[in-house]
C-alpha positions in Angstrom: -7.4 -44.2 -45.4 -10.0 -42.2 -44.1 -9.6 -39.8 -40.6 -12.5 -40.4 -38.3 -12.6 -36.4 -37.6 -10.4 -33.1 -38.2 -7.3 -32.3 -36.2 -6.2 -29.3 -35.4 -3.0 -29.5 -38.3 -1.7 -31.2 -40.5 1.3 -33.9 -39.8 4.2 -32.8 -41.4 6.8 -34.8 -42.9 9.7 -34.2 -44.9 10.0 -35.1 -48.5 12.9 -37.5 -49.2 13.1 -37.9 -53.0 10.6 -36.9 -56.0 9.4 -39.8 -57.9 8.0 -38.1 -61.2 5.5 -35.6 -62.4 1.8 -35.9 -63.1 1.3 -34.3 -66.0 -2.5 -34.1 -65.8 -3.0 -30.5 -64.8 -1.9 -27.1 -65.1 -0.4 -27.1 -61.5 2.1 -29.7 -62.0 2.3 -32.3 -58.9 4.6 -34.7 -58.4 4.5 -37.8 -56.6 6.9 -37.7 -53.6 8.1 -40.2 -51.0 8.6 -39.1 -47.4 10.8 -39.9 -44.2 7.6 -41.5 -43.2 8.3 -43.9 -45.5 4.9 -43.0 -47.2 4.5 -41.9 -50.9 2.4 -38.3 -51.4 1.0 -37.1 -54.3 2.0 -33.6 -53.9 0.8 -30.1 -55.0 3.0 -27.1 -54.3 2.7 -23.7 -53.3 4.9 -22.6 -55.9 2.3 -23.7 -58.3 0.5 -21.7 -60.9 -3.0 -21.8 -58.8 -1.2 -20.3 -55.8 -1.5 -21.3 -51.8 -5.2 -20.8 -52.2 -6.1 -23.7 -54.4 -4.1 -25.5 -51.1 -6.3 -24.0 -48.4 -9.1 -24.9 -50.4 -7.9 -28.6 -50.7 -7.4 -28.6 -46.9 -10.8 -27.2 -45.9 -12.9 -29.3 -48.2 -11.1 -32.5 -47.4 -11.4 -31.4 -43.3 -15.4 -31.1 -44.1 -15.9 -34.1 -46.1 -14.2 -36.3 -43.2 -16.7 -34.6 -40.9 -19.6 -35.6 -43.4 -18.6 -39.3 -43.4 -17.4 -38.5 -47.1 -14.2 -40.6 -47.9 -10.8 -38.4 -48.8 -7.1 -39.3 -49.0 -5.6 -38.4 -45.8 -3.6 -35.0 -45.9 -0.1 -34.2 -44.9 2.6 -31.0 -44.9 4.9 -31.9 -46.8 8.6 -30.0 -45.6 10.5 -30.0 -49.2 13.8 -28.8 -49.7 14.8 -27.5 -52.6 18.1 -29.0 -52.7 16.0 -31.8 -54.2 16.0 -29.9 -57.6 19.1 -30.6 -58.2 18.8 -34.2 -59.3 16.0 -33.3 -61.6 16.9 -33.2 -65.5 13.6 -31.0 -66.3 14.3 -27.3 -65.9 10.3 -27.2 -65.1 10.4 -29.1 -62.3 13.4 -27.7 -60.8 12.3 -24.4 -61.0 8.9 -25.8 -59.5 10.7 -27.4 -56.8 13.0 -24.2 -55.8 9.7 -22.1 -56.0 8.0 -24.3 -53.3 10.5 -23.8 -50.7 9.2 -25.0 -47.1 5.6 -26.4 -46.5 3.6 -28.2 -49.1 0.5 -30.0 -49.3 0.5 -34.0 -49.3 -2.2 -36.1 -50.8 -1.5 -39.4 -49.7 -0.9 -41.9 -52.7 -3.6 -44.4 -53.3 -1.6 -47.3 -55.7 -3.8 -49.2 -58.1 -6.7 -46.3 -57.7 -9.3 -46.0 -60.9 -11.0 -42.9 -62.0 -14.6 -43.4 -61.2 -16.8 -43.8 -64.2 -20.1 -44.2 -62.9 -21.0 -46.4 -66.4 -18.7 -48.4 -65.1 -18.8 -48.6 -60.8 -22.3 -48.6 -59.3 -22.8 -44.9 -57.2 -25.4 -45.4 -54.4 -28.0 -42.7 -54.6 -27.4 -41.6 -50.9 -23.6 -41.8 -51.8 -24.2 -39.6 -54.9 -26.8 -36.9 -52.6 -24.2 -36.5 -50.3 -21.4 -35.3 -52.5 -24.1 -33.1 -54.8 -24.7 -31.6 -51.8 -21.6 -31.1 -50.5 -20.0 -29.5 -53.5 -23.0 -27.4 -53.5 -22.0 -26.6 -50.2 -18.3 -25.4 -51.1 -18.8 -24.3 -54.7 -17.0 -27.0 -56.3 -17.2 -26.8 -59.7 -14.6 -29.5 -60.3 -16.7 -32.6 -60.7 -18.0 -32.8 -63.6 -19.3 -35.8 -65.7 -15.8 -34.9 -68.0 -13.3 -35.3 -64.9 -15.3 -36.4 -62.0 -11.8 -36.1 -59.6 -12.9 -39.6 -57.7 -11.4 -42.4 -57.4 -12.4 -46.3 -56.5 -10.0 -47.6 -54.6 -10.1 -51.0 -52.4 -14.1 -51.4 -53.1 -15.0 -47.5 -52.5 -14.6 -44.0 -54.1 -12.7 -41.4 -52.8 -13.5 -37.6 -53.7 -10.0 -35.9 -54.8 -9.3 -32.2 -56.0 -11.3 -29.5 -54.1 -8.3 -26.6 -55.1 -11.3 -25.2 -57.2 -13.5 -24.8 -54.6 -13.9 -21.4 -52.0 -14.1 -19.3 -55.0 -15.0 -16.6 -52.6 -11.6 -16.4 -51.5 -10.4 -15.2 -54.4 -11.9 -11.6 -54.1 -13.6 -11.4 -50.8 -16.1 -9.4 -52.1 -20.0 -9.4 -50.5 -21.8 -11.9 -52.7 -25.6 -14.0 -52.4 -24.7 -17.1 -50.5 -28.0 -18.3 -51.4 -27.1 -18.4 -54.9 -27.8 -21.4 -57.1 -25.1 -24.2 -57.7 -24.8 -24.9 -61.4 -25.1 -28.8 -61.1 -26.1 -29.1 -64.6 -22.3 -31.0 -65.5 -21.9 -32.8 -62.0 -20.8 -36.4 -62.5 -23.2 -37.8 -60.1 -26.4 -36.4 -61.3 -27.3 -38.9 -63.3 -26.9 -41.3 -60.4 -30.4 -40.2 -58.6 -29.1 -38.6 -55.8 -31.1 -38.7 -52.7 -30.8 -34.9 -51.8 -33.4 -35.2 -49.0 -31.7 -37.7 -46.9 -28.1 -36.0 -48.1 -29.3 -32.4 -46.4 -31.0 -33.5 -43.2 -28.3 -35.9 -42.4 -25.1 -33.5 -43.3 -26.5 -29.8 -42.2 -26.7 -30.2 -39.0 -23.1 -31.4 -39.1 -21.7 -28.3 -40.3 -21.1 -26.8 -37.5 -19.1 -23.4 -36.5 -16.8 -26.0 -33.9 -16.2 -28.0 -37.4 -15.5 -25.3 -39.6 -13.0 -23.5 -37.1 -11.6 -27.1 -36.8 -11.2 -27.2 -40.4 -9.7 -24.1 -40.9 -7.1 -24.7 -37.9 -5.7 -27.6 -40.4 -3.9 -24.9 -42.4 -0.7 -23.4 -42.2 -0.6 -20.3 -40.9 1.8 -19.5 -44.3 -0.3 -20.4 -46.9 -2.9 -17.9 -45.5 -3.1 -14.4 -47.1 -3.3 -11.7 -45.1 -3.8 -7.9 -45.8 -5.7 -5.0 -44.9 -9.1 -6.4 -44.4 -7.5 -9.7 -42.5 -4.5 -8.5 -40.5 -3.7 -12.1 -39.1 -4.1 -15.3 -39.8 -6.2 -15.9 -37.3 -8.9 -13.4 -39.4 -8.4 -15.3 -42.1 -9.6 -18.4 -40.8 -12.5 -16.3 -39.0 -13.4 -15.0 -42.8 -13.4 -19.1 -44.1 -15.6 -19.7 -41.1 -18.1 -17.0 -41.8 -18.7 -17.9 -45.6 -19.4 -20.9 -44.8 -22.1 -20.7 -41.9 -23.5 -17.8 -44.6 -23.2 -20.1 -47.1 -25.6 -22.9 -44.6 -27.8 -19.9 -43.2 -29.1 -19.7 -47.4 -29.1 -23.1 -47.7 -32.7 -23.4 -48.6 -32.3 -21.4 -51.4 -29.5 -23.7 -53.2 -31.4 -26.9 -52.4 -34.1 -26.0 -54.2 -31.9 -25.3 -57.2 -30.1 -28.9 -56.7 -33.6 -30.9 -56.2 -34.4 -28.8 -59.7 -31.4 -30.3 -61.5 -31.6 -33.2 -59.8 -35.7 -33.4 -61.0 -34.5 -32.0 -64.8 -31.2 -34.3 -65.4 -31.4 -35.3 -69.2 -28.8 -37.6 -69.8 -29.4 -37.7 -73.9 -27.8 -34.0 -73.5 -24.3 -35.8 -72.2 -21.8 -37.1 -74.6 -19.1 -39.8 -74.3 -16.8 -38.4 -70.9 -13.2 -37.5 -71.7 -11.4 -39.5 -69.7 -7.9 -39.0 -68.0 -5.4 -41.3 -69.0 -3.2 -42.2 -65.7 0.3 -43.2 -65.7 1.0 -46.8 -65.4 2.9 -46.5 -62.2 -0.6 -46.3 -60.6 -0.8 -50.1 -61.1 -0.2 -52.5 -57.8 -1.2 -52.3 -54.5 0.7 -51.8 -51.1 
C-alpha cells in the first residue's frame, strides 16, 4: 500500500477503539482501528521519544515514496482520550490521556514478517537504494539485529524512521558531509549496488520534494522557539539539512562504497530477532 508521491498532509481519521499494545519498544504503540474502518499501528505523541521521533517518521516515509522505496501508508490519527477509560493497564491509559489530539498512524500490514535477509532474497539494487537512503537521513535504526522491514505480499517494506533527523534534536551547525556508520546496516551484506542507487535517487531529492515532505506534518508536532518562530521555519530548517545533507553527498558515498567494499560478514553473529504477537497472523 504504497503512495505514488507526497501530499501536502496527512489524512486524518479518528480512532474508534484500541486493540492492544505492542510491546516491542520503549515508546509503547498500540494498534488502533479507525472510523475508516482501517486498523493503524499507532505511535503517540505522548510517547517517551517525543513529537520529533513523529516528524521524523513522516519525513522519511514522504522521501522514501518519492525514491520508489516501499512504506506503509501514513495517517493522523484524531484520538480521544476518553478511550482510556476502558483500558485495565494504568500504562496505557495514562499513554492514551497524554496523547490528546493528533497522532501518527502506520497503517497495519496483517500477516507481515520481519525481513531476515538469510531468509528472503534482497536485490542488490533494492539493498543500494535503502543504504543510501538511510545514509541520506541518518538512520541508524537498521541494523543487521532489528532491520525495521517487513515482507509483506511478495515485497519488503521499510518501517521505523523515528530515529532518524538526529539533527533535529539540537540544531546545532554540524559536517553534513560526515560519514554514515554503515558498519551494522542489515543490508550490507546483500551487495548493494550503491552506483546505480545514487545516480538514480539524487537527482530526486529535490527542494519541491523536501518542502512537500515537510508540509505532511502537523503544524503541532512542530517545535518552535527562538531560532524558528513558526512552523513554517521549522519546516524551512528540515528542508535546508537536507539539501546540505545532498550538497556533501560525495563525501558520505565514499564512506558507504568503503563499507560496502570492507563488509566481513564472519564479524556478525546470529541476529536477535523480534518476536511478534500472533495477532499478526492472516491477511485482509
Amino acid at each position: 500500500m504504497v503512495s505514488s508521491g507526497v501530499t501536502s498532509a496527512l489524512r486524518e481519521v479518528k480512532a474508534t477503539r484500541y486493540v492492544t499494545p505492542l510491546r516491542e519498544g520503549g515508546s509503547l504503540p498500540g494498534l488502533m482501528e479507525a472510523d475508516d474502518l482501517g486498523t493503524y499501528v499507532v505511535k503517540f505523541s505522548g510517547a517517551g521519544q517525543g513529537r520529533k521521533a513523529l516528524v521524523a517518521e513522516v519525513i522519511c516515509a514522504a522521501v522514501a515514496r518519492v525514491l520508489g522505496l516501499p512504506v506503509p501508508d501514513l495517517v493522523a490519527v484524531d484520538l480521544d482520550p476518553v478511550l482510556a477509560t476502558n483500558e485495565p493497564d494504568e500504562e496505557i491509559q495514562a499513554l492514551i490521556r497524554a496523547s490528546a489530539g493528533l497522532n501518527l498512524g502506520v497503517d497495519f500490514l496483517p500477516g507481515s514478517l520481519d525481513l531476515d535477509v538469510s531468509a528472503f532474497a534482497v536485490d542488490p539494487v533494492f539493498a543500494g537504494r535503502v543504504l543510501w537512503f538511510d545514509a541520506l537521513i541518518g538512520n541508524v535504526d537498521r541494523s543487521w539485529r532489528n532491520p525495521n522491514m517487513l515482507f509483506w505480499h511478495g515485497r519488503p517494506y521499510l518501517i521505523d524512521h523515528g530515529a532518524a533527523l538526529t539533527f533535529h534534536h539540537s540544531w546545532a551547525p554540524g559536517s553534513f558531509g560526515a560519514p554514515f556508520d554503515a558498519s551494522e546496516h542489515a543490508l550490507l551484506g546483500c551487495s548493494p549496488d550503491l552506483d546505480s542507487a545514487a545516480g538514480e535517487l539524487a537527482p530526486l531529492v529535490t527542494p519541491d520534494v523536501l518542502h512537500a515532505a515537510t508540509a505532511e506534518v502537523p503544524a503541532g508536532w512542530l517545535e518552535t522557539g527562538p531560532a524558528m518562530a513558526s512552523a513554517h521555519d521549522v519546516r524551512a530548517a528540515y528542508v535546508d539539512r537536507l539539501l546540505d545533507r545532498m550538497a556533501a553527498r560525495d563525501a558520505w558515498e565514499a564512506g558507504l562504497a568503503a563499507a560496502v567494499s570492507g563488509y566481513d560478514e564472519s564479524l556478525r553473529t546470529t541476529p536477535r530477532r523480534r518476536n511478534r504477537p500472533t495477532w499478526h497472523g492472516g491477511d485482509r
